[in-house]
C-alpha positions in Angstrom: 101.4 -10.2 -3.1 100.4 -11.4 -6.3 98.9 -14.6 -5.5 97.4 -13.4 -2.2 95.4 -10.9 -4.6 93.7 -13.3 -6.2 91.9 -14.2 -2.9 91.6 -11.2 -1.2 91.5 -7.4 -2.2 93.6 -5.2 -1.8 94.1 -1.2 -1.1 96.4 1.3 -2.3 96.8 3.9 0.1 98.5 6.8 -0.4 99.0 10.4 1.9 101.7 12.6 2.5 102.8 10.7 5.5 103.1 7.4 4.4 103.1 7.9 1.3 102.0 5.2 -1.1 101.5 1.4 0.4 99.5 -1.4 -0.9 96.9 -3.5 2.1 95.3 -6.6 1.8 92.3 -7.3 3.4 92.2 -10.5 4.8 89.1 -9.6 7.3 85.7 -9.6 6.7 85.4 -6.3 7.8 88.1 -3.4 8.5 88.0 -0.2 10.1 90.1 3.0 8.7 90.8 5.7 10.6 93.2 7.8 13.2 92.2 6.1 15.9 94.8 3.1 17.3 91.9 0.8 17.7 91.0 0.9 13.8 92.7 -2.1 11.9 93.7 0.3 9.4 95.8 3.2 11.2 95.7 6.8 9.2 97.6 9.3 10.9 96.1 12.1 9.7 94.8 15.0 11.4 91.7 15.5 8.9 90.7 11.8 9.4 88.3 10.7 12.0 89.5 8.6 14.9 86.8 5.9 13.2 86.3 6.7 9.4 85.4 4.2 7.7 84.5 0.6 7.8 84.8 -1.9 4.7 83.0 -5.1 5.2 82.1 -8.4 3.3 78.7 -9.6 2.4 78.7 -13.1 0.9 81.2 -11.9 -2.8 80.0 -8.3 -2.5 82.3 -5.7 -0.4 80.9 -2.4 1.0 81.9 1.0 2.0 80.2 2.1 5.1 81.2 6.3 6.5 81.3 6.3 10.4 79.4 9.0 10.1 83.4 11.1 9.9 83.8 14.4 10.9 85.5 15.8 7.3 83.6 13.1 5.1 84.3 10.5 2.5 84.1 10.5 -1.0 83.6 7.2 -3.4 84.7 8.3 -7.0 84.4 12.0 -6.6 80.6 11.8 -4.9 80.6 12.4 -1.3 78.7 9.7 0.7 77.0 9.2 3.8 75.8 5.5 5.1 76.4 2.3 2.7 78.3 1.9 -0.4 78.7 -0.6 -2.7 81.9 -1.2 -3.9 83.4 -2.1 -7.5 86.9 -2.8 -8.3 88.8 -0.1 -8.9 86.4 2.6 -7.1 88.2 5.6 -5.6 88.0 6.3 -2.3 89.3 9.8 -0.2 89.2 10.1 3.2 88.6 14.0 4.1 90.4 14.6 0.7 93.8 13.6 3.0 94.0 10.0 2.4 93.5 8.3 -1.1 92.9 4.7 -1.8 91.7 2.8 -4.6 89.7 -0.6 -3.8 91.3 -3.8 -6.3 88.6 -6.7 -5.9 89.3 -9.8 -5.3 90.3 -11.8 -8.3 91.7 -8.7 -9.7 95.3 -7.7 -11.1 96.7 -5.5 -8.6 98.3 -2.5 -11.3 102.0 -2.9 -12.3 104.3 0.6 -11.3 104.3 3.0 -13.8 107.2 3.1 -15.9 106.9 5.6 -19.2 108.5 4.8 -22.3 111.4 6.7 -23.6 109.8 7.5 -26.6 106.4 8.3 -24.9 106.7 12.1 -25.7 102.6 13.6 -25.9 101.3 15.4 -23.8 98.9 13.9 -22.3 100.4 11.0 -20.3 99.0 8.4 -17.4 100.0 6.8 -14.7 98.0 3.5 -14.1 99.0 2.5 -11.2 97.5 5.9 -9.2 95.1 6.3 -12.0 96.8 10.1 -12.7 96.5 12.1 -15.8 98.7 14.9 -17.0 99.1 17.1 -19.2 102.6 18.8 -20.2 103.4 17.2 -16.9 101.1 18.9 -14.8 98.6 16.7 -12.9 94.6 16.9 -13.2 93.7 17.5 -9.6 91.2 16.9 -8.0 92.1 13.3 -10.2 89.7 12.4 -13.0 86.3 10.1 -11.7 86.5 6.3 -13.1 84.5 7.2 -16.0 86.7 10.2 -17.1 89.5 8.5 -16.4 88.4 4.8 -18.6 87.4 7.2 -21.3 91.3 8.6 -21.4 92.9 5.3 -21.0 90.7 3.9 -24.5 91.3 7.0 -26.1 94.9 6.7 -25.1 95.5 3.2 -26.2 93.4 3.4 -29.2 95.6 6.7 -30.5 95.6 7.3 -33.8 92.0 6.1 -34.7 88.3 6.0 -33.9 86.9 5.0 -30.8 83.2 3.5 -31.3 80.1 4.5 -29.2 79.9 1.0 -28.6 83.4 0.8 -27.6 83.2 3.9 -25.3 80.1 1.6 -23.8 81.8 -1.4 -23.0 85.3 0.1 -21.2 83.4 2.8 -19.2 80.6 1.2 -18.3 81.4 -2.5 -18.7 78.6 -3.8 -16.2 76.0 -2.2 -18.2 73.5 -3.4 -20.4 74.6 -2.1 -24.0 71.1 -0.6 -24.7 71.0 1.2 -21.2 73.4 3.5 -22.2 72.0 6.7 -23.2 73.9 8.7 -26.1 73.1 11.7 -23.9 74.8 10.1 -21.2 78.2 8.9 -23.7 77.6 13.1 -24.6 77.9 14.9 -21.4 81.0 12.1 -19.8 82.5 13.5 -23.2 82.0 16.9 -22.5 82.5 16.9 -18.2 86.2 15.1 -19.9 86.6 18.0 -22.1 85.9 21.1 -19.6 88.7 19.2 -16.9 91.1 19.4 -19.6 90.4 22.5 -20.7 91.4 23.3 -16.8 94.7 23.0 -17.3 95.3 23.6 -21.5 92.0 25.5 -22.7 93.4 26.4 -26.3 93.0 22.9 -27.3 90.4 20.0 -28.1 91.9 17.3 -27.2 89.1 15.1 -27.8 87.5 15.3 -31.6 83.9 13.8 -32.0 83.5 12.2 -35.2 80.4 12.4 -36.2 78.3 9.2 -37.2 81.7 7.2 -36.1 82.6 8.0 -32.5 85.6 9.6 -30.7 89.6 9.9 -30.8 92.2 11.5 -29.6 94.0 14.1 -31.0 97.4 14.1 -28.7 100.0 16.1 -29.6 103.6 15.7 -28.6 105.0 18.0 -25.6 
């Protein structure tokens, strides 16, 4: 799978059925849904018989909704017509079926595996892209953003996480300057009300001021 990866992209699928499976799309354009005659068979009662269709245009791939019954969602935003799509985009299928898009060219993520000594309490799972904290999972999952902003807190733990730094993992196709610090403010604080969700006594993330951001992670 590996080397087939590099040529094509992939999709991990998971659902309570199936559970979780990796596809590789080989075809220029594939159809998901419930329906037999999709290339991409969901049985799931909340899916359309034709869901979705994800097609090729010259290096770009897009997401197009068949116009579904129960509705697709890319990265937590539901959508309607044409997508673009980005490697490692989210993608939920009447909020039955999850996938996550891995361009082409793109490491396909190793399984999971925690450390022994890995004992805070907030961990991840990279593969599924899942957060928790004290072992319960964030749910509805963390959008990309929310989710890159974790990780570089995560593996930076222990020191300060620069504006700039913040800039280039969450939002690495943009333009350094065309990141607003309003906009580095309020993914900060949409981060810090889902946490609060499930552990509202305490700030996870501390905002240095005139430096940037780190984690304060304490063990479980």
């Amino acid at each position: 799978m590996a080397d087939a990866a590099a040529e094509h992209p992939i999709f991990i699928i998971s659902d309570d059925k199936q559970g979780e499976r990796e596809i590789e799309m080989t075809q220029n354009s594939v159809t998901f849904g419930r329906g037999e005659e999709c290339d991409i068979v969901l049985p799931e009662r909340q899916v359309s018989r034709e869901h979705i269709r994800v097609y090729r245009e010259g290096e770009q791939y897009f997401i197009e909704d068949l116009e579904s019954k129960n509705g697709t969602w890319l990265n937590g935003q539901q959508i309607k017509g044409v997508n673009r799509l980005f490697d490692g985009d989210e993608i939920h299928l009447a909020l039955a079926v999850r996938m996550q898009f891995i361009g082409s060219g793109s490491t396909a993520p190793l399984p999971f595996e925690p450390p022994a000594q890995m004992t805070s309490r907030i961990r991840i799972d990279p593969q599924a892209r899942r957060i928790f904290i004290g072992g319960k999972e964030i749910d509805p999952p963390l959008s990309p953003p929310q989710y890159r902003l974790v990780e570089l807190l995560i593996a930076n733990s222990g020191r300060i996480c620069t504006r700039d730094e913040v800039v280039s993992v969450v939002w690495p196709d943009a333009i350094a300057d065309g990141v607003s610090e309003q906009a580095i403010d309020a993914l900060v604080r949409r981060l810090r009300d889902r946490l609060a969700e499930i552990e509202p006594n305490w700030q996870y993330i501390v905002t240095v001021r005139g430096h940037g951001f780190r984690l304060d992670n304490p063990d479980a």
